[in-house]
C-alpha positions in Angstrom: 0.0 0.0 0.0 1.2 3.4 -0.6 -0.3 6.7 1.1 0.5 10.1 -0.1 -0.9 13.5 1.8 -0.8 17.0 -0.1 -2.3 20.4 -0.1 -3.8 21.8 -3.4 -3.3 25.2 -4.0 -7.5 25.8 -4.5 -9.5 28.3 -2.1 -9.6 28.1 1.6 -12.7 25.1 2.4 -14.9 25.6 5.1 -13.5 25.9 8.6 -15.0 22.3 9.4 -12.9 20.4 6.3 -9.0 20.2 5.8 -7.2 20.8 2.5 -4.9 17.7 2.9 -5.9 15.2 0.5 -5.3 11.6 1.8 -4.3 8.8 -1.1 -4.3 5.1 -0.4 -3.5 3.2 -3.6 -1.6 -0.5 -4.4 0.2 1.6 -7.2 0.8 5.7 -8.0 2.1 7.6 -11.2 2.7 11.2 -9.5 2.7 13.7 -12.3 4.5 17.2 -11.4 3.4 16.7 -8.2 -0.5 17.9 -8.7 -1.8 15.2 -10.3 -1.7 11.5 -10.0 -2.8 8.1 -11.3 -3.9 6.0 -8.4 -4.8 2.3 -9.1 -5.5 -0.9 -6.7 -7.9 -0.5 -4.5 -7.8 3.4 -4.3 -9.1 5.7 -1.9 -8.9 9.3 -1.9 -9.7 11.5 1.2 -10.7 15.3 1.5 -12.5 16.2 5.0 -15.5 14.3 5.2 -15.4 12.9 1.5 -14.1 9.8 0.6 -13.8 8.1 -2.9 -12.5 4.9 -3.5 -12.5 2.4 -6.9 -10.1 0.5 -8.8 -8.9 3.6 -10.3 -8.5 7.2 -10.2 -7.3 10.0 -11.8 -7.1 13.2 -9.5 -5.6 16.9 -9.9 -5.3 18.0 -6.6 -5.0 22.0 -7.3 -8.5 21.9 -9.3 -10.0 19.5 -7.1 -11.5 16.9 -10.2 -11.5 12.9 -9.6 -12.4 10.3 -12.6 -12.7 7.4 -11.1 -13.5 3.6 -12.6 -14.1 0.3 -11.3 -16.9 -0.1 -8.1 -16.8 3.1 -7.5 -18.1 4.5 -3.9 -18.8 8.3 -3.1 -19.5 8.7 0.4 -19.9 12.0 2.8 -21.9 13.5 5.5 -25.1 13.2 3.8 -24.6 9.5 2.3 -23.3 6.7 0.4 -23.4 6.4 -3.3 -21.8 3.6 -5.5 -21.4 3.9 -9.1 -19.7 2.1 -12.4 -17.5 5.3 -13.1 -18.0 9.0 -11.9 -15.9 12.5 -12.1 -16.3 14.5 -9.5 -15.0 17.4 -7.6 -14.2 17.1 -4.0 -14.0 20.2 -3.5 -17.4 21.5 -5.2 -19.5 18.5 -5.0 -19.9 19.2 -9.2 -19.7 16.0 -10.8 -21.5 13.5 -12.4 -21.8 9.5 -11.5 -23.1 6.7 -14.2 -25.4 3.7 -12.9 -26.1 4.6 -9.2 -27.6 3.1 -6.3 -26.9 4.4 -2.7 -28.3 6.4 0.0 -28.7 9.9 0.6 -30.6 11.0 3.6 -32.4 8.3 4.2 -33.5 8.3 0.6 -32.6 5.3 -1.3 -31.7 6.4 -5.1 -31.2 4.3 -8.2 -30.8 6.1 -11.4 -28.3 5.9 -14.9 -26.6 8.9 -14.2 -26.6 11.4 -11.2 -25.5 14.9 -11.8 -24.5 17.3 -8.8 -24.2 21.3 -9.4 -22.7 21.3 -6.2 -25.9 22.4 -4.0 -28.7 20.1 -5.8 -28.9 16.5 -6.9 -30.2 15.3 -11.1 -30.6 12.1 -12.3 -32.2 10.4 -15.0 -34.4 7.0 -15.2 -34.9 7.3 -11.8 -36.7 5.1 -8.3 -36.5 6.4 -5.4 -38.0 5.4 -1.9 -37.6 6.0 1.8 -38.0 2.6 2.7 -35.0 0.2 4.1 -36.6 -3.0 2.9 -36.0 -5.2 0.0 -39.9 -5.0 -1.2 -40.3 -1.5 -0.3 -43.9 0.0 0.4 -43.5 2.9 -1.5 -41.4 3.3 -4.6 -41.4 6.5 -7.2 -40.0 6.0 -10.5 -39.1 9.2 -12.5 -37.5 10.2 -16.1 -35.9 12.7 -14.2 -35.7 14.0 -10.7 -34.0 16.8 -9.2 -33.5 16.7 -5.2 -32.4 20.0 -3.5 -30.3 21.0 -0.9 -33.4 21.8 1.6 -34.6 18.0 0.6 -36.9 19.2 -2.5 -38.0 16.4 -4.7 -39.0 17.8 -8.3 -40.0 14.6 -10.8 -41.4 14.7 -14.1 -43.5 11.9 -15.9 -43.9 10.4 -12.5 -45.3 6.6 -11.5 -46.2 6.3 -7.9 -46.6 2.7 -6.4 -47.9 1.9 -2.7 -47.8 -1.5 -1.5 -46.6 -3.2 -4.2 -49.3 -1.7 -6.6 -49.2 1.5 -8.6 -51.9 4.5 -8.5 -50.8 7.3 -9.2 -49.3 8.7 -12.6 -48.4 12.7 -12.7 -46.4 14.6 -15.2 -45.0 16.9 -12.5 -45.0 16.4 -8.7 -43.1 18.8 -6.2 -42.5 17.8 -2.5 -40.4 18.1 0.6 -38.5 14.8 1.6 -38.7 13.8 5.3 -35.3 14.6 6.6 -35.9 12.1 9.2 -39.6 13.6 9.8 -42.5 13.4 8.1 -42.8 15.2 4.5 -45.3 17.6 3.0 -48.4 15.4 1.9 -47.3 13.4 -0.3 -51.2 12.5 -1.8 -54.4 15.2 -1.6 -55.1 15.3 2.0 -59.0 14.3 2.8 -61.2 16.1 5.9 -64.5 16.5 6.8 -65.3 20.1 8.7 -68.6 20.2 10.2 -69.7 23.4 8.2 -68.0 22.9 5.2 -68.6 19.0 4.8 -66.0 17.0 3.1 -62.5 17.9 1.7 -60.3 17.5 -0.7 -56.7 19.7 -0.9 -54.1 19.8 -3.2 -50.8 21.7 -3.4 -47.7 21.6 -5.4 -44.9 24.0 -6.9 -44.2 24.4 -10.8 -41.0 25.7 -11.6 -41.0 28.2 -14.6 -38.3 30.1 -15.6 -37.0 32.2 -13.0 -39.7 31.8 -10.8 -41.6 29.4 -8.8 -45.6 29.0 -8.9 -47.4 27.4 -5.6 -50.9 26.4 -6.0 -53.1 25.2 -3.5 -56.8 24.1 -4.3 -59.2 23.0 -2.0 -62.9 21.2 -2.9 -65.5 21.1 -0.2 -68.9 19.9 -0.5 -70.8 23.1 0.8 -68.6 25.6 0.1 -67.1 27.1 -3.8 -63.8 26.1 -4.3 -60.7 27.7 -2.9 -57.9 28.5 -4.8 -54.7 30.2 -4.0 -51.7 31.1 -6.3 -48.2 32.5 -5.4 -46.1 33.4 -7.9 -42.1 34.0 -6.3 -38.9 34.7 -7.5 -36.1 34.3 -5.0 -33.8 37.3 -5.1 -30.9 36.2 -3.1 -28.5 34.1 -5.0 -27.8 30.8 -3.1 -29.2 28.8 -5.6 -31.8 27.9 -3.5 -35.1 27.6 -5.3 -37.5 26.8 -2.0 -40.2 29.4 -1.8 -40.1 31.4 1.3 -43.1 31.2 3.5 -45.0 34.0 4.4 -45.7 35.5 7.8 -49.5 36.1 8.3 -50.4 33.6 10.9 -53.2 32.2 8.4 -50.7 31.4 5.5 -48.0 30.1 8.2 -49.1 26.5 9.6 -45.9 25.9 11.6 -44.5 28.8 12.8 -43.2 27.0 16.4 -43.6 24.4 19.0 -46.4 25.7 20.5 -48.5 27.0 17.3 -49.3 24.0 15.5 -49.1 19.8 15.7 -47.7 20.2 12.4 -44.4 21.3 13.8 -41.7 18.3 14.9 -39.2 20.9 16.5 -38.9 24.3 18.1 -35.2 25.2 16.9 -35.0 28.1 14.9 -33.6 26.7 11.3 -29.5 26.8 11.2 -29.6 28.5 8.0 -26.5 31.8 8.5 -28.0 33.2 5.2 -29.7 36.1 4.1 -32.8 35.3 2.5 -35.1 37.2 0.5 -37.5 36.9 -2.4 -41.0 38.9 -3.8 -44.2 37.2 -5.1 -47.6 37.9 -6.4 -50.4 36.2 -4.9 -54.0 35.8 -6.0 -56.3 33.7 -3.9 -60.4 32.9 -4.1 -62.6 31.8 -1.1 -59.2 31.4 1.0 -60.7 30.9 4.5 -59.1 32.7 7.6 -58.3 29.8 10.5 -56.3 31.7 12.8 -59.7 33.0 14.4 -62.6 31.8 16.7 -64.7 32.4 13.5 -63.5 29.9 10.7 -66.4 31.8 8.3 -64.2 34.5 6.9 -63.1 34.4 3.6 -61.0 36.5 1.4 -60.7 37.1 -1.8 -58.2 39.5 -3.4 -54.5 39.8 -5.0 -51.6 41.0 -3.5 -47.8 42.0 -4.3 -44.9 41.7 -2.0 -41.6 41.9 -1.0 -39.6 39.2 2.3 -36.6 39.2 3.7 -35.0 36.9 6.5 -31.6 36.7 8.4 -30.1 35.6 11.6 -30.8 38.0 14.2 -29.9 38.1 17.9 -29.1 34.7 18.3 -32.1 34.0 16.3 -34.0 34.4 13.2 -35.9 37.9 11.8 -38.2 37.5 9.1 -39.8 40.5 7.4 -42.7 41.0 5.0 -44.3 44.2 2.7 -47.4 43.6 1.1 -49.5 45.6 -1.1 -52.8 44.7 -2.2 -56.5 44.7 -2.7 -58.7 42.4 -0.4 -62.1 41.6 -0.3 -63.9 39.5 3.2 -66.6 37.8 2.7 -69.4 37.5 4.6 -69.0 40.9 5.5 -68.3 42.5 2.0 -65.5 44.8 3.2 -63.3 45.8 0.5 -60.4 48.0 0.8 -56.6 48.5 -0.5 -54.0 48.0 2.1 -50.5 48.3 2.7 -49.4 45.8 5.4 -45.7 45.2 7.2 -45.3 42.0 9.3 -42.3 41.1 11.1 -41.3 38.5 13.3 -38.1 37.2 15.1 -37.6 33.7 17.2 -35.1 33.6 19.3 -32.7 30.5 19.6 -33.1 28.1 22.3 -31.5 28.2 25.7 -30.7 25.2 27.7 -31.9 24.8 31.0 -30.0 22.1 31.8 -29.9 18.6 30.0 -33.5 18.3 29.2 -35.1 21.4 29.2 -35.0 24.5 27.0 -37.0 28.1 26.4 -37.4 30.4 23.5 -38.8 33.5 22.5 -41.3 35.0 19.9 -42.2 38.3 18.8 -44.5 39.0 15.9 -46.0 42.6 14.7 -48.1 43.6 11.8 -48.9 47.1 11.0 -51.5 48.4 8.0 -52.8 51.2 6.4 -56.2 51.0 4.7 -57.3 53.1 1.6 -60.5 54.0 3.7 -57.6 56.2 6.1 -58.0 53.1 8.9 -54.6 52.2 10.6 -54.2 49.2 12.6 -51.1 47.5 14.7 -50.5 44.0 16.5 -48.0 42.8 18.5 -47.8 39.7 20.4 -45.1 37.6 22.5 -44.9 34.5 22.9 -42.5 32.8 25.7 -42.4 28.8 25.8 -40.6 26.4 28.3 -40.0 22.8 26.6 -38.8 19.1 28.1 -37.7 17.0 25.8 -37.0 13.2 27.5 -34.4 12.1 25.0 -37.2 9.5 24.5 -40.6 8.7 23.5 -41.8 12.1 25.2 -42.0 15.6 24.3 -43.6 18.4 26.4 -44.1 22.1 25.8 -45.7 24.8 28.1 -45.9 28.9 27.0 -47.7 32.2 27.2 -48.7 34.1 24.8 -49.6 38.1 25.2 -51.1 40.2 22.3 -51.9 44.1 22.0 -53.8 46.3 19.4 -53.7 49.6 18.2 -56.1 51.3 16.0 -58.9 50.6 13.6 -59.2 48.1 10.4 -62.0 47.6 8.3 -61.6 44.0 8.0 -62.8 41.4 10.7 -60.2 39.0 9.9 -57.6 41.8 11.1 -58.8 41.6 14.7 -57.7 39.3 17.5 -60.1 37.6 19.4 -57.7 36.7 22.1 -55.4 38.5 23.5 -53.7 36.5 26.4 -53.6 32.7 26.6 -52.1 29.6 27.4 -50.6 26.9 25.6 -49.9 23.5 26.5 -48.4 20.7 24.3 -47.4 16.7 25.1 -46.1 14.6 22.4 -45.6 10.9 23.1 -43.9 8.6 20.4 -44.0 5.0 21.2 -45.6 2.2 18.8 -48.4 4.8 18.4 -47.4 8.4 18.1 -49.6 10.8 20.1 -49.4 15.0 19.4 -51.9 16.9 21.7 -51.6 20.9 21.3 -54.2 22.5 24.2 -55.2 26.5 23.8 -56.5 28.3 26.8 -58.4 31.7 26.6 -57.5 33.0 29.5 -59.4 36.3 29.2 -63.0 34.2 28.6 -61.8 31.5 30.4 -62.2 29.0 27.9 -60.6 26.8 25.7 -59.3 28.4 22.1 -58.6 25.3 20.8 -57.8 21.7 20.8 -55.6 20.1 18.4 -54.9 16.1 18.6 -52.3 14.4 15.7 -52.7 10.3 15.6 -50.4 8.3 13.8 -50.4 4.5 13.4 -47.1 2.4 13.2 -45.8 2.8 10.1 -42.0 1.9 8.0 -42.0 4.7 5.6 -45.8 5.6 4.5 -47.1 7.8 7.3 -51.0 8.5 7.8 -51.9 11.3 10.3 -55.0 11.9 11.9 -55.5 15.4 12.7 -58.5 17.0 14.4 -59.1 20.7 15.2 -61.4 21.8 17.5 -61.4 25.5 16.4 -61.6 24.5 12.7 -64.3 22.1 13.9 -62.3 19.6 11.1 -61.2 16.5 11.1 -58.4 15.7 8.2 -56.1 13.2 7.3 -52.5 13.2 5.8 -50.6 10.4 4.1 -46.7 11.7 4.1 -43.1 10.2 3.6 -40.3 10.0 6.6 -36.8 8.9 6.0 -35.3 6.5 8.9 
């Protein structure tokens, strides 16, 4: 065996990786000492990534590998084997022929993989979250891109459950697990006392240089709603993922203590500035952050976000302009809206426990002359077991100022108290309780039932404040 360590002469790599390359080989060619010819069993070593095959070729100023024979690409996010690949340690560019492997969690075989560095293409693709030799779900693509935040973007799409196959789509757009459960993967189903049964759809188009969200939702006693965001991100990372917006109604998991729909209370470890503008039309959108659940807009709006780390935490920002109509009140008006809201990050209390901070404000101006503010804090205390049990406890405080013309504006409570238990065990268990403590009453109740499951996961969610019942079928990666 022969080993050889060098430095290239490339840019500085993150503070985390080392620039010494690390070459095992049976038998080296060393060619004006940058590049080499490795064969035997080779391996080459950069930080956390590791290539090894019968042979390899490497430059180790530029960073490029071409490597042949059983080829294996592994690093912090995975393993992937190949027949032959070129690729850039440095960069993650490259491009792999006749994969299998493992990235994620997500199992991936496809005739050639692509990397621009920050997302994943392949061609002639399957892909599952399942561990097993028969898996219970399998998607089979042409082509599939899969993002850095764990977007999945397929075209001319088979979808088989349980051995059989239902579902073929030209397009489908979703968020992969990440060790938790994924957006819906199929059209989630409900039943809400006064809008009788459900049926809700959502997915992103790409288009060129922008991103289009749709979200359509079918009721029995109630028209149709529709809503449509059009966004363009504006800050250069090469991430594509729509930002979400800030007004409680459009924001479903906004922390621990909002929604069952949220796994975690961390703020995201993105360092980034984010920003991005959209246009958004929507039709019969209904407002749920409310004791009422029979408002509903109608309107389009334009508008500008913006998010960075802030304090140890995460600001998020948000300028709207836009015409609105509410419904059944028939208030129209034009209004100019900021939102703003900042999370702290947590602070341990100790090996189990932990508390956060959140501050949201909205301010608008209406084209009657009306003016209205909000601001609320939230404060939560959470125990996590290291276990089967979660548990969350919190107060939240809200103020207004002003006048707005629109119902769904103002807050119906002003001071409550949350309380949330999560239990995971061969049944997982979410319970979110929501005390009015100026009525003395219960807000709202929100219980999240899952059966065992290995990959496919069903959720049973009830609201007792949307008076709806709904259920979920989602992917999780192990």
């Amino acid at each position: 065996m022969f080993c050889l360590c060098a430095t290239g002469g490339w840019s500085a790599p993150p503070p985390e990786e080392t620039d010494a390359w690390h070459l095992l080989a049976q038998r080296v060619e060393a060619l004006q000492f940058r590049r080499f010819i490795a064969e035997g069993n080779a391996e080459v070593r950069w930080g956390t990534r590791c290539v090894r095959a019968q042979r390899i070729e490497g430059d180790m100023e530029t960073g490029w590998l071409v490597a042949t024979g059983d080829v294996v690409f592994t690093d912090e996010r995975g393993t992937l084997h190949a027949t032959q690949t070129r690729i850039n340690l440095l960069t993650r560019e490259g491009e792999l022929s006749d994969v299998r492997g493992e990235v994620e969690g997500i199992h991936i075989t496809a005739d050639v993989l692509r990397s621009d560095g920050s997302s994943l293409h392949m061609q002639n693709v399957t892909l599952t979250t399942c561990d097993r030799e028969s898996p219970h779900f399998l998607l089979g693509a042409r082509s599939l891109s899969l993002s850095s935040a764990l977007r999945l973007r397929a075209r001319q799409v088979s979808l088989s459950l349980w051995g059989n196959r239902y579902v073929t789509l030209p397009y489908l757009s979703r968020r992969i697990g990440g060790r938790q459960p994924s957006e819906p993967l199929l059209p989630q189903v409900g039943y809400s006392r006064r809008r009788g049964l459900m049926l809700y759809y959502t997915d992103i188009l790409p288009q060129s240089g922008a991103q289009v969200r749709y979200g359509l939702r079918v009721f029995t006693r109630h028209d149709p709603e529709v809503r449509v965001d059009i966004s363009r991100r504006l800050d250069g990372t090469r991430d594509d993922e729509p930002l979400p917006h800030l007004e409680p109604a459009e924001r479903p998991a906004v922390s621990f203590l909002d929604t069952v729909s949220t796994t975690d209370w961390r703020v995201p470890a993105d360092s980034r500035r984010r920003q991005g503008a959209f246009l958004s039309l929507r039709a019969n959108s209904p407002v749920e952050g409310l004791q009422r659940t029979d408002l509903y807009l109608r309107g389009v709006e334009l508008g500008y976000q913006f998010s960075q780390p802030a304090g140890g935490g995460l600001l998020e920002t948000e300028w709207r302009f836009g015409w609105l109509k509410e419904s059944p009140s028939l208030i129209s008006a034009t209004r100019a809206v900021a939102l703003l809201r900042w999370q702290s990050g947590p602070v341990a209390l100790g090996n189990q426990f932990s508390t956060d901070l959140t501050t949201d404000a909205r301010a608008g101006a209406y084209s009657g002359g009306d003016s209205y503010g909000w601001l609320r804090a939230q404060w939560g205390v959470y125990w996590d077991s290291g276990g089967a049990i979660q548990a969350g406890a919190g107060l939240s405080v809200a103020t207004t100022l002003g006048r707005s013309p629109f119902l769904f504006d103002e807050l119906e409570t002003r001071r409550d108290a949350r309380f949330r238990l999560r239990f995971r065990g061969h049944w997982e268990l979410d319970m979110l309780g929501i005390w009015d403590m100026e009525h003395h009453r219960w807000r709202d109740w929100q219980i999240a039932l899952s059966p065992p499951a290995h990959c496919i996961q069903p959720r049973l969610l009830w609201s007792y404040q949307q008076r709806q019942v709904q259920l979920q079928v989602s992917l999780v990666t192990r």
